[in-house]
Structures are given as structure tokens and as C-alpha cells.
SEDRENLO-758850 format. One record per residue: residue in one letter; x, y, z of N, C-alpha, C in turn. Coordinates in pm, whole numbers, plus 32768, in hexadecimal, padded with zeros to 4 digits. Layout:
# residues N
aXYZXYZXYZ ...
END
This chain:
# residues 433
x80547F8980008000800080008058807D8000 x7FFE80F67F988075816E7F8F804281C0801E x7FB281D280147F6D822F80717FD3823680E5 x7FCD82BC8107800D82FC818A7FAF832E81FB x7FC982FF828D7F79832882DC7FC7835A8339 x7F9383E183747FC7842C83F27F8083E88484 x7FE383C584C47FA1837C857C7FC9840285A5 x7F55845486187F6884A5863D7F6584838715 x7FCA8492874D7FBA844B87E5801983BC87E9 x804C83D1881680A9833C882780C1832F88CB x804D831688EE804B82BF8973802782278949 x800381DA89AB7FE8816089A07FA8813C8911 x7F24817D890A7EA4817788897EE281AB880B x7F4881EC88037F97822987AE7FFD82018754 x804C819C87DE80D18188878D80A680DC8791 x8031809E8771802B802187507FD2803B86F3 x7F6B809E86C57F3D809D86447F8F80DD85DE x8008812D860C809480EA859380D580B285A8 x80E5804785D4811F7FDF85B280C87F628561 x803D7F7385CC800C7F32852E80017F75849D x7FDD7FBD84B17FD2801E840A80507FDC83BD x80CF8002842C81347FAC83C6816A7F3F83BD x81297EEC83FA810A7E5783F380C67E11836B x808F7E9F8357801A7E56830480217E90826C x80BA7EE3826680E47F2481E880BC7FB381B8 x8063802B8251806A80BF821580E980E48241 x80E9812D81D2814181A281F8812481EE8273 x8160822C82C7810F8262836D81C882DF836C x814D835C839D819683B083D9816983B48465 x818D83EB84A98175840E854F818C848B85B0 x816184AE85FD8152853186178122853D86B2 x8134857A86EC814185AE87B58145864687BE x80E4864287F1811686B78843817386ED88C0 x81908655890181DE86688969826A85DE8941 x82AF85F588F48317858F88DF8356855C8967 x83A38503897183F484B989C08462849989BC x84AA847289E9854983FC89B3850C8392898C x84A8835189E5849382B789A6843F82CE8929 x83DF834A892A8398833A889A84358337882E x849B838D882A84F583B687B2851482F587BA x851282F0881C857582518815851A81E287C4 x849081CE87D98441817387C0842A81B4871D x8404821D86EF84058264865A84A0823185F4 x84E98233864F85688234860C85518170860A x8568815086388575809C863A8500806485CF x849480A385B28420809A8549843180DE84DA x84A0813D84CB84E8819A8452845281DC843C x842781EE848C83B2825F848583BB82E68470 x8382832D841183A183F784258340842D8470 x8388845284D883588490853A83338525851E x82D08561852182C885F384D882D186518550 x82E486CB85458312872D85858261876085B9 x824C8783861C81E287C5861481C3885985DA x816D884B85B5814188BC855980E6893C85C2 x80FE89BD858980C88A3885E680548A2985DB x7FE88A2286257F318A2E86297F0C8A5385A8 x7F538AC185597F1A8ACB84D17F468A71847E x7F9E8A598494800589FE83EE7FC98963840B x7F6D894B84327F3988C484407F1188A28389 x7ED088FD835C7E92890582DF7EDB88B4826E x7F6688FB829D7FAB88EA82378020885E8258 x801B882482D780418776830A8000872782C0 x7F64875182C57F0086F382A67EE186DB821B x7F068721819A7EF08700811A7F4A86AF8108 x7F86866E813D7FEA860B811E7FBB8593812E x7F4B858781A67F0E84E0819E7E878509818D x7E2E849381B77DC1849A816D7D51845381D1 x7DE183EE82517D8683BC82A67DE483FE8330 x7D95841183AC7DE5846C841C7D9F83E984C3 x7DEA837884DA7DCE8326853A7DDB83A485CD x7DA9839F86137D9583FE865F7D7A83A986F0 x7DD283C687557DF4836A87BD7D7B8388881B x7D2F835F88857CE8838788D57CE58403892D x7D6C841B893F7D80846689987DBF8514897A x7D71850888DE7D6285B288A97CF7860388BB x7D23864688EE7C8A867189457C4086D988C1 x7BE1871188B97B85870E88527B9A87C78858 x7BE487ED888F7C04887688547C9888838801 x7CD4882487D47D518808877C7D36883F86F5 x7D78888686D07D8988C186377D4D884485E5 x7DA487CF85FD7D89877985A27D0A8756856B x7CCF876285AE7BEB874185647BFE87AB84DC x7BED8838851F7BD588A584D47BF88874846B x7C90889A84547CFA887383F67CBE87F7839D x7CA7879083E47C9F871683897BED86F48347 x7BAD876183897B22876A83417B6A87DF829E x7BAD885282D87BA988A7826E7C00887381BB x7C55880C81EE7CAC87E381AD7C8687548176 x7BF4871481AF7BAB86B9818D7C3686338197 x7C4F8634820D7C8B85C0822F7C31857A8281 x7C3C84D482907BF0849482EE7C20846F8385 x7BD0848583E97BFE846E846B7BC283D6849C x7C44838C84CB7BEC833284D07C55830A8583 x7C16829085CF7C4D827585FF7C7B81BC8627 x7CC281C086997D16812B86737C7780C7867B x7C4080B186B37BBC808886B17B808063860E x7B8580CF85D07B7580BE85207BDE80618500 x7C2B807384F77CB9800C84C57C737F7384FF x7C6D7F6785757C2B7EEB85A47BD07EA48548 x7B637EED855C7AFF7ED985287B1A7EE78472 x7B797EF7840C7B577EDD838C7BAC7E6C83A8 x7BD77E6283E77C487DCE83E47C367D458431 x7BBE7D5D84787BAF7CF084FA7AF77CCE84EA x7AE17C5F84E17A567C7084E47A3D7C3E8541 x7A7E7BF985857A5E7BC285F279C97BEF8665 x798A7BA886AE79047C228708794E7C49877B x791B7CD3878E79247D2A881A78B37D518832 x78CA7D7288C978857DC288F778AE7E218948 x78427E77896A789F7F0A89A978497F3D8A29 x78A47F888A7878777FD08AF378AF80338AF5 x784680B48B0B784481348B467818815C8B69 x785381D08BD177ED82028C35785782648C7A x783782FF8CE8788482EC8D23790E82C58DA0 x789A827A8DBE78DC82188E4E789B81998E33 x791381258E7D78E980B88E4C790E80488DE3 x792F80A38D76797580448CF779C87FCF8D04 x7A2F7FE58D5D7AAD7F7A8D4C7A857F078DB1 x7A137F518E1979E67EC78E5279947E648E1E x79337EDA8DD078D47E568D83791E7E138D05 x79777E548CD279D87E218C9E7A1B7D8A8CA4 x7A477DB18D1A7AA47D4C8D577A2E7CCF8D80 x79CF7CC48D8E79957C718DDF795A7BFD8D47 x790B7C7E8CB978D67C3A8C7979427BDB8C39 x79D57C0F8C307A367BBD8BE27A347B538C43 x7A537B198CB27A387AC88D1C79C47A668CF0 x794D7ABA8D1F78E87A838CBD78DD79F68C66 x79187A468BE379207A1D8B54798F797F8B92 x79ED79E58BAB7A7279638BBA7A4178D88C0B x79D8790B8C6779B6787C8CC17926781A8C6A x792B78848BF3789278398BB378F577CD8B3A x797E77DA8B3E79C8779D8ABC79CF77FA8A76 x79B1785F8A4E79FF78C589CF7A8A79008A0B x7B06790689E27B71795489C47B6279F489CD x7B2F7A378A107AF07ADB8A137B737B0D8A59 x7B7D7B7B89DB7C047C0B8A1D7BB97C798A43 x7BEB7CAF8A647BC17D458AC67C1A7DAA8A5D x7C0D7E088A2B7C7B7E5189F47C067EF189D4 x7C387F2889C87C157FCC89BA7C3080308A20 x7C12806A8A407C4B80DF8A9E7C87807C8B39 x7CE9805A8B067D337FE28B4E7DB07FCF8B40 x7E297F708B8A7E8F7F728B4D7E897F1C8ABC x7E677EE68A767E4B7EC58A1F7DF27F01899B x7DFB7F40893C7DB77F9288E47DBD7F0E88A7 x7D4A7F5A88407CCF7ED9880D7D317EA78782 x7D837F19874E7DCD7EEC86CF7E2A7E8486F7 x7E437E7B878C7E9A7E33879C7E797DBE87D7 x7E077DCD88027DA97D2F88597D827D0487C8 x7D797D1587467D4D7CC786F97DDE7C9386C3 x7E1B7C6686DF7ED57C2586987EBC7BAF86EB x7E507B81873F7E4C7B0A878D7DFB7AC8875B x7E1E7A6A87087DCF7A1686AA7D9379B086F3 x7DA379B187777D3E792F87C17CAB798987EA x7CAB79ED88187C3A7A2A883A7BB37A008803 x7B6E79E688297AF57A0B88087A907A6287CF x7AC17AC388487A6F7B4988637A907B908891 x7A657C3788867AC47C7D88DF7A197CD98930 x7A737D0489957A027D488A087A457DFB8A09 x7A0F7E4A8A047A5A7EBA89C97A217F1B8A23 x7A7D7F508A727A9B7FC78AD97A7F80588A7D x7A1A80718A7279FA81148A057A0581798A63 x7A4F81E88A6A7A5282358A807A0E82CB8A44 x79EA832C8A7779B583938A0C7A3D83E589C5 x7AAA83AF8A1A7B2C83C4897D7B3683728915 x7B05830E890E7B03829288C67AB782B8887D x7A37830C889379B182DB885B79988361881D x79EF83A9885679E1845E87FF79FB8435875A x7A78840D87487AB9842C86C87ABA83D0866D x7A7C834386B07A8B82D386597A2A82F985C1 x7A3582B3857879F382E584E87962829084FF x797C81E8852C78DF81B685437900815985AA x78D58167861A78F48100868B787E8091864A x78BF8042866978A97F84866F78AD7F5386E0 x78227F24870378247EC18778779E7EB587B2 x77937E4B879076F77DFA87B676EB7D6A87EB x76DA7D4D887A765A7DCF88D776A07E3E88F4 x76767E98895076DE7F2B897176C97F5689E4 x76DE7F688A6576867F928AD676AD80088AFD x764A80718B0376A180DF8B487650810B8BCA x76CC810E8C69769380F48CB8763C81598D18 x767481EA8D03768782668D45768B82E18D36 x768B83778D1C769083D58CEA76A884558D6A x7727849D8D6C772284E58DBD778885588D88 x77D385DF8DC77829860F8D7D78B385FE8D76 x78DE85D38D27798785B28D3379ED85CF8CB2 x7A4586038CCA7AB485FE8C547A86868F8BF8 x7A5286F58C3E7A3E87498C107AB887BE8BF8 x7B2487AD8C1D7BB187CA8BF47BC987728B77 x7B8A87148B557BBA86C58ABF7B56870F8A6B x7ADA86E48A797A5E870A8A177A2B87978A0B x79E387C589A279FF88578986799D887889EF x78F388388A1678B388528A72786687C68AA0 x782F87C58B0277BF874F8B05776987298AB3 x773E87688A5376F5870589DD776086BC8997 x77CC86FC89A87811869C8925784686468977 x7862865589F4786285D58A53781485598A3D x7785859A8A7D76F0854F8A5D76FA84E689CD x7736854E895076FF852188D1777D84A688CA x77D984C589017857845A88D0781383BE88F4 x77E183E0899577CC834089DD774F831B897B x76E88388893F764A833688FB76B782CF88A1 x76F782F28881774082A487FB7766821A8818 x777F81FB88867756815B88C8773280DD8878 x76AA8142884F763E81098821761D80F48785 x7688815087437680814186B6766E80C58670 x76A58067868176EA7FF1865776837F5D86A4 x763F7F8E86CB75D67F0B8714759A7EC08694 x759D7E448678754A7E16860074C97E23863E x74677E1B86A373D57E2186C773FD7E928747 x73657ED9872E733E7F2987A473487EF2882E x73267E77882F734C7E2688D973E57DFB88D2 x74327E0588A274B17E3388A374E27EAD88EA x74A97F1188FF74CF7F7A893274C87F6389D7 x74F07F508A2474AF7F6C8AC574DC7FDD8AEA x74897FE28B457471806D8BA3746C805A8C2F x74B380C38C49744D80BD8CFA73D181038D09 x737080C28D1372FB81468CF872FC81838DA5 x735C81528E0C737A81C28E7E73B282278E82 x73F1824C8DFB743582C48DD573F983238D96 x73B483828DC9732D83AF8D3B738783F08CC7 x741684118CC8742B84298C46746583B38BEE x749183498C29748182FF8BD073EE82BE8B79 x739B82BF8BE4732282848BB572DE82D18B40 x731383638B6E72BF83CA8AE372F483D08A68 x736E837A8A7773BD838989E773C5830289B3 x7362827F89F5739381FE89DB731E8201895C x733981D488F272EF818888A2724C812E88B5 x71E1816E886A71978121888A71B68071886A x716D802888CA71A57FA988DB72367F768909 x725E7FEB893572F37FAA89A872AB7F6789FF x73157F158A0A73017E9A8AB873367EEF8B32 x72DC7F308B8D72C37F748BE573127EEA8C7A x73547F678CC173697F2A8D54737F7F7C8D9C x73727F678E3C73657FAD8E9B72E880098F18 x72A17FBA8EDC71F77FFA8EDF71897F998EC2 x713F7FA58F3870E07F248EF870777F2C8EA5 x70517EA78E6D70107EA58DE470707E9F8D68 x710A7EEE8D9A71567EA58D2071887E278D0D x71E97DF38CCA720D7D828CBB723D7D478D2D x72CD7DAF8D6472F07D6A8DEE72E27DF68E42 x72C57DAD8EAE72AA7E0D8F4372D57DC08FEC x72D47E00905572ED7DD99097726A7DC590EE x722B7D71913871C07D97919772017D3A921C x71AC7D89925A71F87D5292E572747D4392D9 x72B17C91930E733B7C72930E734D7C3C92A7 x72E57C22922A72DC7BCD919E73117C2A911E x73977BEF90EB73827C33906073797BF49008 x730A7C148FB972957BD28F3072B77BF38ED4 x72D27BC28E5272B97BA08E12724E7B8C8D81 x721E7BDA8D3871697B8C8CFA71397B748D71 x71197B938DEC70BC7B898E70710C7B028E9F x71767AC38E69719C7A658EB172187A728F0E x720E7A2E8F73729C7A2F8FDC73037A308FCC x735A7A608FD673BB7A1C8F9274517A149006 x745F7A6D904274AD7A5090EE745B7AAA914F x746A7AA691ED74677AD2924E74F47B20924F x74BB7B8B924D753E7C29923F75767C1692CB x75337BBF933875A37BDC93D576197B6493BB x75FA7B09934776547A97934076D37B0092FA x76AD7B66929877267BAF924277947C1692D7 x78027BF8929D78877C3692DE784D7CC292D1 x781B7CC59263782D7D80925D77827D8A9243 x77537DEC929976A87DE0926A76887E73929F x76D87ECD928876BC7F8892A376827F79924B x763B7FF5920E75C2800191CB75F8801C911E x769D8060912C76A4805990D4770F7FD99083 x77177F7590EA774F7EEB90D376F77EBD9061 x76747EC6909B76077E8D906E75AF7E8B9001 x75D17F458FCB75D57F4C8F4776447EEC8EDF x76907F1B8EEB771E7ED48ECC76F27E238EA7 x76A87DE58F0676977D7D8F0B76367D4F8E83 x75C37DA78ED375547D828E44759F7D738DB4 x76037E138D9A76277E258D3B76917DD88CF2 x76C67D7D8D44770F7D2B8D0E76F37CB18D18 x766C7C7A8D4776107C048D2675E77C168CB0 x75AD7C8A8CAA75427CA08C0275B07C9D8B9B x76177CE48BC0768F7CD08B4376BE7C5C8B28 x77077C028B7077337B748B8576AB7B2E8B19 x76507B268B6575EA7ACF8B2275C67AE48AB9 x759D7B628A9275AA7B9C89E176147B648982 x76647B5889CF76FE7B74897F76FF7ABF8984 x76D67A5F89BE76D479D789B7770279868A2E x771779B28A9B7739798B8AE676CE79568B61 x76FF78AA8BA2769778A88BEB768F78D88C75 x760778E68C9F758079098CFE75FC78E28D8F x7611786C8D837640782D8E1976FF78378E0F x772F78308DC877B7785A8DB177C879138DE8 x775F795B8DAD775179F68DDC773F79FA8E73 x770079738EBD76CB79C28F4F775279858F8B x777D792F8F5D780778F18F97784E79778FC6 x786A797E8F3378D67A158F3778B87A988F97 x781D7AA28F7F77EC7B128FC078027AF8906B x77FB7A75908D78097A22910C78A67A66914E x78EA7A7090E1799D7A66912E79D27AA49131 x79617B6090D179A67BC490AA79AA7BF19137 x7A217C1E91567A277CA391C57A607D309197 x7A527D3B911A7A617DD191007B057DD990C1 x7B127E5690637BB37E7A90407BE57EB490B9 x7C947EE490847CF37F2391007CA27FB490ED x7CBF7FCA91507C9080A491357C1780A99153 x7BA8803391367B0F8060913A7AD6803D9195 x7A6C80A691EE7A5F8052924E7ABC801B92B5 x7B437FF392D97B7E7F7D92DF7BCB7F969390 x7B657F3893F47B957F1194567C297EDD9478 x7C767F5694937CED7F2794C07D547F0C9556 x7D0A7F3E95987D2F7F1C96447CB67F8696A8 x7CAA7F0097017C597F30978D7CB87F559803 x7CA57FBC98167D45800098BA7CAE80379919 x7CCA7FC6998D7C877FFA99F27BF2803899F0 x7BA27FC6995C7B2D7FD399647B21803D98EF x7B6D808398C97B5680EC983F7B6B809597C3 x7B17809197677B37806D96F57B7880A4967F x7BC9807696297C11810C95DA7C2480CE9542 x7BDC813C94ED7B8580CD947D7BD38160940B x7BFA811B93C57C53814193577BFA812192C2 x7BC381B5928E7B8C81CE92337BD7823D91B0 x7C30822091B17C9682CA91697C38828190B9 x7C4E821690AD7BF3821A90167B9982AB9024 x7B3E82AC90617AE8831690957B2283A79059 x7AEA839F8FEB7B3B844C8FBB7AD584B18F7F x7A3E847D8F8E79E984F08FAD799185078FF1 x7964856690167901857790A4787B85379073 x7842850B90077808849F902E782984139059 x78A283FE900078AF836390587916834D910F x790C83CF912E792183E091BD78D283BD91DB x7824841E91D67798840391DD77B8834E9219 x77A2835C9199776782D7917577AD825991F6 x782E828E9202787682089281784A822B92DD x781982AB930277ED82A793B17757826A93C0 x7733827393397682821B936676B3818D9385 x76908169942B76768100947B76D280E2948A x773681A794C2778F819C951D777D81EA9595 x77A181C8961C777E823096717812823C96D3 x77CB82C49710782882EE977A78A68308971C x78CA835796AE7942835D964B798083CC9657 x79D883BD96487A51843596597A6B843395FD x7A6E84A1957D7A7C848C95007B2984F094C4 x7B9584C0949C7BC484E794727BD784DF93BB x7BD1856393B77B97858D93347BF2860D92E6 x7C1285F892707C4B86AA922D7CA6863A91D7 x7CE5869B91787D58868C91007D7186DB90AF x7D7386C090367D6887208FB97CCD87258F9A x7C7187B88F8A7BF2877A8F9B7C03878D8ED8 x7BAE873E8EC47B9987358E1A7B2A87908DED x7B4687EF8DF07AB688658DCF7A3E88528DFF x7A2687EF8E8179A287C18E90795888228EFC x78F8881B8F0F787A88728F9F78A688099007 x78F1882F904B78F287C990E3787A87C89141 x782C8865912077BB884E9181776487E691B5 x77628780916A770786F79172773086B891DF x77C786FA91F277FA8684926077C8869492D3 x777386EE92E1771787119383769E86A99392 x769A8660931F763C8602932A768B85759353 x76D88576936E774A84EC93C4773984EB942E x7711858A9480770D8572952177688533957B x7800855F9570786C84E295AD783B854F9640 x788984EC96B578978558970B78FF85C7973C x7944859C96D779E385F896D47A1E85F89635 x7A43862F963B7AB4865395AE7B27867A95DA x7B94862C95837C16865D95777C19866094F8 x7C8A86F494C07C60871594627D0B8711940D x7D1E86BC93AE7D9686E7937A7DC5871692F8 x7E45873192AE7E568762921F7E3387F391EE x7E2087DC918E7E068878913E7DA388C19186 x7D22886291907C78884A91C67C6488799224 x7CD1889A928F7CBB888A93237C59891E9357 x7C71896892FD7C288A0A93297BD889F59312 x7B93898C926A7B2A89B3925B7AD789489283 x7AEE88BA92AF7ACC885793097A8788C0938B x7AE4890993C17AC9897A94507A2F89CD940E x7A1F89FA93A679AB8A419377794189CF9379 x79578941934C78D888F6933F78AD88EE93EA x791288B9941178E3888B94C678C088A49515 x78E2895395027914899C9571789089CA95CC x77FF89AC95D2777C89A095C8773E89259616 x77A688A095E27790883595D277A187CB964F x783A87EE9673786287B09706790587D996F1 x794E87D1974C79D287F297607A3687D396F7 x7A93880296F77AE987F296927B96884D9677 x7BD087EA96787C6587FF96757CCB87F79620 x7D00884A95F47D6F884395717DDE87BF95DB x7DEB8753953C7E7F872495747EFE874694D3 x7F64872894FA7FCE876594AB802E86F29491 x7FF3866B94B28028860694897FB585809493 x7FE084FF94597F9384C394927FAA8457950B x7FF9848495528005844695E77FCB84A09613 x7FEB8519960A7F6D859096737EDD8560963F x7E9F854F95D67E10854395C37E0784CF9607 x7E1A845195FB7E2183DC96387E2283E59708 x7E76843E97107E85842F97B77E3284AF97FF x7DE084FE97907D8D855397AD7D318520979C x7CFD84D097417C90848C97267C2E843A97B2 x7CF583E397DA7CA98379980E7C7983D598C7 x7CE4844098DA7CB58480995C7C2284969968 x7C0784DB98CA7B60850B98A87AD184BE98CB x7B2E841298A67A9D838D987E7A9F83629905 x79E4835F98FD79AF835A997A79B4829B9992 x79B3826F9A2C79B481D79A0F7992817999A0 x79A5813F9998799680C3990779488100987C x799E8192988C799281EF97EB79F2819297AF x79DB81F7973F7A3381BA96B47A9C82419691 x7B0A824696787B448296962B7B51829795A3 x7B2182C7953E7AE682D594AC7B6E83309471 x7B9782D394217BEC834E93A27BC483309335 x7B8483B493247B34838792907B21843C9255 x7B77844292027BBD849B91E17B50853391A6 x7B18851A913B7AAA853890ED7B1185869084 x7B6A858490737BF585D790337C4385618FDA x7C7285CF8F727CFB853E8F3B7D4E855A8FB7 x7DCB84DD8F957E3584EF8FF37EC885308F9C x7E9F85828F3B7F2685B28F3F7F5B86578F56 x7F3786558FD87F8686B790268014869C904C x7FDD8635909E803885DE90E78062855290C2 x8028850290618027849C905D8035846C8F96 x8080841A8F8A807F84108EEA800B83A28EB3 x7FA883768F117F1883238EF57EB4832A8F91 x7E5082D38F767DF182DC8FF67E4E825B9034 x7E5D82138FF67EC4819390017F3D81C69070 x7F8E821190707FE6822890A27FA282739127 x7F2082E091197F2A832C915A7EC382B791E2 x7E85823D91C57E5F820392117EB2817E9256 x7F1A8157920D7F7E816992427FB8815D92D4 x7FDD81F19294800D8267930D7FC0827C939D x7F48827093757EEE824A93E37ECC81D8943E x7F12816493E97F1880D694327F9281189482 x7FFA810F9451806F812C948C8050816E94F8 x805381E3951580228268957A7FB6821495E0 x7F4C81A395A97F02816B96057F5D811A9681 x7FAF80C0962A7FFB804A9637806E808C96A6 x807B810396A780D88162970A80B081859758 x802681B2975E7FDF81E698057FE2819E984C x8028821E98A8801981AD99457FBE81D9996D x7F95819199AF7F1F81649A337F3E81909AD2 x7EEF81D29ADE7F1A81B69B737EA081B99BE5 
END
């Protein structure tokens, strides 16, 4: 092949959809805005041309040179490059497209914004205990151009992100579930509709309308689901919870006090990756197995030591003030440490958590002090052994100490990964006395 294509982003999603590109015989230029040593090193070992970045205007004139522009997830949607590559009638496509003209293999997909990588993780589980071969790959360490080079697979289960789902040319993937809707990543996206509009796109690619699921407990997902989506979360839809029973078509299907994890928003999670699993081919009793043994990812949620009757529950996944929200329902007595880099979001919501203390850390910490300050007490810490040993002075007998951020972590921290962490550590150090 002569065709030439520009990869624009060489992170993970980046620098493996060129390498396939030239695996597979294009020509591929490449391009960063923030170069490296290891990018010059990894470009150079692929005899790749690395292009210079171009000034906000001179994009125009990069772009008449190709014709297709792979565009990594993580370009946020005010980049010269759109403009430019609408005016110059180049195509934007992303690694997801490459997949999909080359892989026919079935997927399916999840989005939402809290939630994904668990229901994720559980439906591949799922699949794998029903006998299918199922990968996990998309907004993951694994990109999808590169989960398809595994010729045993089956199937793949696909982590969508609304970076994923902004720029792709036609997302593919049927069934599709999307779980949630709240505000996030509004430092990437130009505003909240185009937020909103990235995740509807989920749904493009469903071969049938009951392909689509929903939570119909989310009313904005429900107002944007397709007539004839398979509804959950609410009764009268497909699956719901009543009492301690979650159903099914009105049928049983476990006792939620038998599940490890059964908070309210476990439980979405649950439905949503029953209805997916089973769509997608996987069986009924292999799913409750799994659902039986899940106790949750690292970061979420995640019980990590009891000192003298306090519990101290490590949530840094937690990077917007709704899915803070969302961990303190059917938590009590919480000491919530909370703040980071805030991502353009309204923190005000977080007065609906009700902890009985806040410690407040990162960029956030003043304006954490504006949500609370109304609310119940609250203390700047300046590390996280001070939030941690302020926390635990704060939590009243057999409280919980909560870090659950509602912020990215890079103030201080180069992931939520690291920055929760840091918080085991700092736990694992308090003394007691």
C-alpha cells in the first residue's frame, strides 16, 4: 500500500496503532505534542518520521499530505487538528476503526461514567467461565488494534470511553451497555453535550434495539436510550433488584446478601454485566459463579485495614464527585478525604455525601473548604500521612475513613493508581495508640 497516514498521540493507543499500520504495509508518519527520549527511541527503531509539531495555524498545511489522521484518545477536542482536518477534507479516524476494518471478530462495549472497568472486568470473567476465549481491550492497557494480533480470542469486551467514542469514525459493538451519566472530563471536551453526545455513540453499532442497555435508574441515560433498549435498574424493567432478590425477566437469579459487594452501586454494575454476558453468549450459572467471587477492583471501593475499630477504604479510582456520591451510599459515620486536580467539574454535589468530616487535599483543597464549609468540619492536609492521621483523629467509633478523591490525581500523583497507593502506605504507617 502507497497511502500515507498521520498517528496523531503516541501514548499507549497511539504507538500500537502504528505499529500495526506498519505491520500491515502503510506508510505512517507520527506526531506529539509532548515528545520524549523513549518516544525519539521507539520512532527511530521503527525508522518512523517523526514530524515536528506544527503552530495552531500551520496544521492546514501538515494535513494535505495524508488523507487519513488516526487520532489517539487522549486529544482532547479543542486541538487544531479537527478544524484543520475537516477544512482540508482529511479523514479522522481512530485505533478502534483500524480494528474494526480488519477484525471481525464480536464485541461488545461499556460506557458510562463510573463503573466501566468493573463491569468490564467481571463480563470478560463471565464469557471466560461460559468457554469462550474473551479479551478486555479498549481504554485499557491493551488497545483494541492490538488485542486483535491474538488469534485465539474469541471475542473482545471493550472498555469505551467518551475519548474513544468522540472521534472514532463508526463505533462497532453489539450488545453495548452504557451504565451512567454525570459531569466529567470537561477539561478534555469542548462542553457537556459533546460529552453527553460522545457516550450516545455506544450505541451506534447495536445490530437490534434490545442490544442497547440502559440503566433506566439514570434518567439521562434512559432519555437518550433507544426505543426498545433492554432497560435495568428499576422495576418493571428487565433486571431490578427487590428486596434481597436480583431478577432477572421477573426471575431470581442470586440473593444480593450472598454477593461480596452489594452497595447500591455494586448492584447496578451487577445487573449490567449479567445482561451483557448473557447477550453476548455466555451462561446464566457460570455469570452468578463469577458474580459469587467478585470482590471488587484495587482503588474501588476497596477495604484495606481495620486499626482499632476504624475502617479505611481506599477509593482514589473515584475522580468525580459523582462517583464519590455514589461510594458513600451505604456508608456511614465517614470521614471523607477528598481534593486533587479538579477536572472542570461543579463539586457542589458533594454536599449530598454527608461524610462527617472532610479532609481536604491537592489543588481542591480551598475549593473542597467552599463545598463543606456549611456542611461539617473540615481540614486542609499537605500530605497524605497528614490526611490519613487527621482523618482517623476525626472518625467517630467503628467509622470508616473514605479516600475518595472526586479529582484526577495529578497534582501530586502520576495516576489514581499511585495516588491510592500512597494511601495504603500512609494507612499501613499509622500508629495507634
Amino acid at each position: 500500500m502507497s497511502e500515507e497516514i498521520l498517528v496523531l498521540g503516541l501514548g499507549v493507543s497511539g504507538c500500537a496503532a502504528s505499529e500495526a499500520l506498519i505491520s500491515r504495509g502503510y506508510n505512517v508518519c507520527v506526531v506529539d505534542d509532548y515528545l520524549s527520549e523513549s518516544i525519539h527511541e521507539w520512532a527511530d527503531d521503527l525508522s518512523l518520521e517523526l514530524l515536528p509539531i506544527p503552530e495552531s495555524d500551520k496544521w492546514d498545511n501538515l494535513l494535505q499530505r495524508f488523507s487519513q489522521i488516526v487520532v489517539s484518545p487522549g486529544i482532547p477536542d479543542r486541538h487544531p487538528v479537527f478544524d484543520s482536518a475537516f477544512r482540508v477534507g482529511s479523514l479522522i479516524i481512530d485505533e478502534g476503526d483500524l480494528a474494526s476494518k480488519w477484525d471481525k471478530r464480536p464485541r461488545c462495549a461499556v460506557t458510562g461514567t463510573n463503573g466501566k472497568t468493573t463491569v468490564v472486568t467481571l463480563v470478560t470473567e463471565m464469557l471466560k467461565h461460559s468457554g469462550l476465549n474473551a479479551f478486555a481491550a479498549g481504554n485499557l492497557e491493551t488497545p483494541v488494534v492490538a488485542a486483535i494480533e491474538d488469534t485465539t480470542a474469541d471475542c473482545f469486551v471493550i472498555e469505551a470511553s467518551s475519548f474513544r467514542l468522540a472521534h472514532t469514525l463508526s463505533f462497532k459493538a453489539s450488545p453495548a451497555v452504557w451504565l451512567n451519566f454525570a459531569p466529567d472530563h470537561l477539561d478534555h471536551h469542548l462542553n457537556l453535550d459533546s460529552y453527553l453526545n460522545a457516550k450516545k455513540r455506544v450505541w451506534e453499532g447495536v445490530t437490534k434495539k434490545s442490544d442497547a442497555l440502559a440503566n433506566f435508574s439514570d434518567p439521562i441515560v434512559k432519555q437518550h436510550s433507544p426505543e426498545g433498549a433492554t432497560g435495568f435498574g428499576v422495576m418493571g424493567s428487565c433486571s431490578y433488584v427487590e428486596g434481597f432478590n436480583l431478577l432477572i425477566e421477573d426471575d431470581v437469579v442470586v440473593d444480593i446478601r450472598d454477593l461480596p459487594r452489594n452497595m447500591p452501586h455494586d448492584l447496578e454494575n451487577a445487573q449490567a454485566a449479567l445482561l451483557l454476558a448473557k447477550k453476548f453468549g455466555a451462561d446464566m450459572g457460570s455469570c452468578i459463579e463469577i458474580l459469587n467471587g467478585f470482590t471488587g477492583l484495587k482503588h474501588r471501593v476497596e477495604l484495606v485495614a481495620q486499626k482499632n475499630g476504624i475502617s479505611f477504604i481506599n477509593d482514589s479510582k473515584s475522580t468525580t464527585p459523582h462517583s464519590t456520591v455514589s461510594a458513600l451510599r451505604g456508608l456511614q459515620d465517614v470521614v471523607l478525604i477528598v481534593g486533587g486536580k479538579n477536572k472542570g467539574l461543579d463539586l457542589t454535589i458533594l454536599k449530598e455525601a454527608k461524610p462527617v468530616a472532610v479532609i481536604a487535599i491537592g489543588e481542591a483543597a480551598e475549593e473542597m473548604t467552599e463545598v463543606f464549609k456549611d456542611v461539617c468540619s473540615i481540614k486542609i492536609a499537605n500530605t497524605m500521612n497528614e490526611a490519613v492521621e487527621l482523618a482517623y483523629k476525626k472518625a467517630p467509633p467503628m467509622g470508616t475513613v473514605l479516600l475518595s478523591p472526586a479529582c484526577s490525581s495529578f497534582d501530586w500523583y502520576g495516576s489514581y493508581s499511585e495516588r491510592g497507593s500512597d494511601f495504603i502506605r500512609a494507612v499501613s504507617e499509622l500508629e495507634i495508640f
